[in-house]
N, C-alpha and C positions, 0 to 999 in steps of 0.2 A: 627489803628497804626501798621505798618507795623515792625515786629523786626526779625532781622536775628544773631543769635549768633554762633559762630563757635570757635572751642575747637579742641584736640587732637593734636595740636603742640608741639612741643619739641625740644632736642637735640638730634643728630642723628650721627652717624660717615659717613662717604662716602658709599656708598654700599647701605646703611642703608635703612629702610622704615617707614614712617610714612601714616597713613588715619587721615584725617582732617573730620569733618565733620561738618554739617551747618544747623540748626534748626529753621524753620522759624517758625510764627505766624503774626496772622494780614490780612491774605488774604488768597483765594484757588487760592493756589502757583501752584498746577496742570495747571492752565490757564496762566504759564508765564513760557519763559525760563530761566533758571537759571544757574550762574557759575561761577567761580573763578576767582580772577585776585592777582596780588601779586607785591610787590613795595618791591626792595633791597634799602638798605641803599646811598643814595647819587646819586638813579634815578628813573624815573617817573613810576607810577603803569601802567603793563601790564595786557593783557591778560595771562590767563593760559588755561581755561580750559570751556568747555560749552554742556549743554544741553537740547534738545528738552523739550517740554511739555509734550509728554508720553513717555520722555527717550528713542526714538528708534533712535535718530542723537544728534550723539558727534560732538565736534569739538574742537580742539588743537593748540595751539602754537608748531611752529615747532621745541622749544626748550625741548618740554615735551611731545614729540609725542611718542609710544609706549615704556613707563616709566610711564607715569599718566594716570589714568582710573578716570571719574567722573561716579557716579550714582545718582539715585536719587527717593527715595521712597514717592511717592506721598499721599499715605494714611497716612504717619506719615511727612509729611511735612519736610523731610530731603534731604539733598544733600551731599552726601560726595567726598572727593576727594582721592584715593590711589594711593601714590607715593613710587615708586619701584627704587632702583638704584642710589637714591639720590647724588647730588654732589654738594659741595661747592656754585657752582653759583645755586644754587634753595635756599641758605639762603636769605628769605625775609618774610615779612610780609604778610599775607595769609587771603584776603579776598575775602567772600560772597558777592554775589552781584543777584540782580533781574532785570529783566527786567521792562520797563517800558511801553512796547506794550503788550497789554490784546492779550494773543494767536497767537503772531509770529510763522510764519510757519518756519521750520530749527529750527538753532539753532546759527545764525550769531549773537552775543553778543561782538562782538571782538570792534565792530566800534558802537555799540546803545548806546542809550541814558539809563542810569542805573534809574532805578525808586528807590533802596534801597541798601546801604552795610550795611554791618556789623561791628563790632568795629576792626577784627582784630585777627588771631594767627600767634605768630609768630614760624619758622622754623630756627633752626642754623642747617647746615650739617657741622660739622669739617674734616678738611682732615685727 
């Protein structure tokens, strides 16, 4: 049973910074790319943020592009996401997600088919 829980959301004022992070269990997550995707209120869940299976290729949404860093430590089955610079439009709901191809080479998860989310944290940035 595959679980991904993700925590460290909050309130934040503009400028502000939050790390998210994302705890899997249920599989050797090291064999699958992994990464964020997030849904504001009254539209459809995006990508945010994505990474390779040994962490050496990121890839971003060009809304969060040098503002958000993902990582992801593979021996402790985490994925975190640090977001710097925060603004209004990055209030949404903030989910983990797994791929669902065993060992994608990249880290193209923008357009895949998701094997697992997670429940969800959420992000208010106030102005």
């Amino acid at each position: 049973q595959v679980r991904l829980v993700e925590s460290g959301g909050g309130l934040v004022q503009a400028g502000g910074s939050l790390r998210l992070s994302c705890a899997a269990s249920g599989r050797t997550f090291s064999n699958y790319v992994m990464g964020w995707f997030r849904q504001a209120p009254g539209k459809e869940r995006e990508f945010a943020a994505a990474i390779s299976c040994g962490g050496s290729i990121t890839r971003y949404a060009d809304s969060v592009k040098g503002r958000f860093t993902i990582s992801r430590d593979n021996a402790k089955n985490t994925v975190d996401l640090q977001m710097n610079n925060l603004t209004p439009e990055d209030t949404a709901l903030y989910y983990c997600a797994v791929d669902s191809l065993f060992r994608r080479t990249g880290a193209d998860l923008a357009r895949a088919e998701i094997g697992s989310w997670g429940q969800g944290t959420q992000v208010t940035v106030s102005s």
